[in-house]
N, C-alpha and C positions, 0 to 999 in steps of 0.2 A: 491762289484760289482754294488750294486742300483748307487751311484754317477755315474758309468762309464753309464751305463743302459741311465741313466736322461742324462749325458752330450749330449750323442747321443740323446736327445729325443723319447727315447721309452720307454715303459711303465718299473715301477723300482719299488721293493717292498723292506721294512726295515723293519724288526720287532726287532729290536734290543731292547732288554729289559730293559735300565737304562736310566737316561736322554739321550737326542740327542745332539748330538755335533752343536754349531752353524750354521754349514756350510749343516749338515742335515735338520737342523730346517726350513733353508732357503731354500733348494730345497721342501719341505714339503709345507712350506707355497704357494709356487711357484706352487703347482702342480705339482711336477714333480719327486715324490716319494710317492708313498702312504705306511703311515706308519698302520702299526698294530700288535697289540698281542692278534688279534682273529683269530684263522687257517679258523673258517669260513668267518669272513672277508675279509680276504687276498687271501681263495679260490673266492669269489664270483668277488675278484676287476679282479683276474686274469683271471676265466672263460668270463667276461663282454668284455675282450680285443678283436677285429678283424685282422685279419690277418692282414692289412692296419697297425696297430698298433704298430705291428712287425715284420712285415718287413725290410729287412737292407736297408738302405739308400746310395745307390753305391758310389754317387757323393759326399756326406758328408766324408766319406772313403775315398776317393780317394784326396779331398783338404787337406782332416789331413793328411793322406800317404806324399803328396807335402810340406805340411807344413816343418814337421820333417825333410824330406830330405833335404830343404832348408837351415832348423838353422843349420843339422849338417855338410853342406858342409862348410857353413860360418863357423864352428867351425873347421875343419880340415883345411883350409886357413889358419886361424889366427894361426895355430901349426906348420904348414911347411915351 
């Protein structure tokens, strides 16, 4: 769920314990997952976060929600 977390830009934690899958590595480097396998790390990155932070983003939501409806009506066209 950190990739889905970061896609949305909000704060995403990975502590996954073996190498990182390229696609992690790159939201990592990006910022936009903080990784670790220290519990007090990963407490201190989460306590650090503000509300502002995590807050959901309506309008970001609501163009995805649009988005999706769109490909699948275009998909249901192309079927009937």
């Amino acid at each position: 769920m950190a990739r889905e977390a970061a896609s949305m830009r909000k704060p995403a934690v990975s502590f996954f314990p073996n190498e990182l899958l390229s696609v992690d590595r790159e939201l990592v480097d990006e910022g936009l997952v903080f990784h670790s396998r220290s519990p007090t790390a990963i407490v201190d990155y989460v306590t650090s976060r503000t509300s502002a932070d995590v807050a959901p983003d309506r309008t970001a939501c609501r163009a995805v929600r649009e988005e999706v409806l769109t490909l699948l009506r275009s998909l249901i066209e192309r079927h009937t």
